[in-house]
N, C-alpha and C positions, 0 to 999 in steps of 0.2 A: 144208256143201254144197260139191260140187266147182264149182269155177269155170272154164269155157274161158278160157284166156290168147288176147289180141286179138295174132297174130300179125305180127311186125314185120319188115321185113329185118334180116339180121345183117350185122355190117360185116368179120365173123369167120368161117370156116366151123366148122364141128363136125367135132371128132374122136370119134367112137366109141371108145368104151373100156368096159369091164368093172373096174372096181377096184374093191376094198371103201374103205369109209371110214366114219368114226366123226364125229359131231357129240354138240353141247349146245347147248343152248337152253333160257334160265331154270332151270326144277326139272327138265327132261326131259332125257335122253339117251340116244341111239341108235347103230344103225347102217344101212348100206344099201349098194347099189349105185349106185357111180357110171355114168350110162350113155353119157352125150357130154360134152363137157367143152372149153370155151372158155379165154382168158385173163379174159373177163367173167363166167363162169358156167358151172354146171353143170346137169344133170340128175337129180336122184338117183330111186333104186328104195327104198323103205323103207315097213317096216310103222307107223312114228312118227308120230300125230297133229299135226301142225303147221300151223297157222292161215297165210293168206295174212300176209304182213306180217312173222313171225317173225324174230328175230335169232338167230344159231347161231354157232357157232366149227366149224368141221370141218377133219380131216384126211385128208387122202387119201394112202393107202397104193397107190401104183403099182408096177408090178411091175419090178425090179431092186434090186439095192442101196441105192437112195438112199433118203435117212429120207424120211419121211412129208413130204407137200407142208400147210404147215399155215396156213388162211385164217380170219383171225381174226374178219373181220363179214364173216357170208355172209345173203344177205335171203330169204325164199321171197318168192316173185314171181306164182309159179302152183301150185295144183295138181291134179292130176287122177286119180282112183281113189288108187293106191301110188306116183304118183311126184311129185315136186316142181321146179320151177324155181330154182334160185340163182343171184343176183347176189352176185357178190366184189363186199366194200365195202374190206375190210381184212386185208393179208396180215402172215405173221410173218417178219423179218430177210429172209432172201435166198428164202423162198418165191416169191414172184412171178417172181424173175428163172429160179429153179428151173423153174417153171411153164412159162413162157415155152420154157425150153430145150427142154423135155420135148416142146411142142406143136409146135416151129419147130427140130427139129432141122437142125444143117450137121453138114460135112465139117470139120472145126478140122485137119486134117492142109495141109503147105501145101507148094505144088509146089518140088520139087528145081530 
């Protein structure tokens, strides 16, 4: 049964995005759309059965060069019809900080 998530403020805004990405969780694994996307969380789009509660590993493939952003314990949190709520619990090496750049980009060039 779908569950409405009890809406909270975020301390973060959402970035809109479209990137694919792959998860696992226990015996299942998938793939989907990611559709906003936090430093706390994501949103995915996916045909994968997964229970409120579930634990997953996912990656996210964002569009450039860079390898895949890869978040080792992500929680569903909500979900509703085809998409899900994720909380990052746990990122891999320099993902996070990856992440991070990705959402919160600067200017690294530095004045003459």
């Amino acid at each position: 049964m779908d569950e409405k998530p009890r809406m909270q403020p975020r301390a973060r805004p959402r970035v809109e995005v479209d990137y694919p990405a792959t998860f696992t969780a226990d015996q299942l694994s998938g793939s989907g759309t990611l559709k906003n996307l936090t430093i706390a969380g994501a949103e995915i789009q996916s045909q994968a059965d997964l229970a409120i509660g579930s634990r997953l590993s996912l990656s996210i493939h964002a569009t450039g060069a860079r390898p895949p952003i890869v978040i080792t314990v992500a929680v569903v949190r909500w979900r509703r019809s085809d998409r899900f709520g994720l909380e990052f619990v746990g990122f891999d090496g320099r993902s996070k900080q990856q992440l991070e750049d990705m959402l919160n980009p600067h200017d690294s060039s530095s004045p003459l």
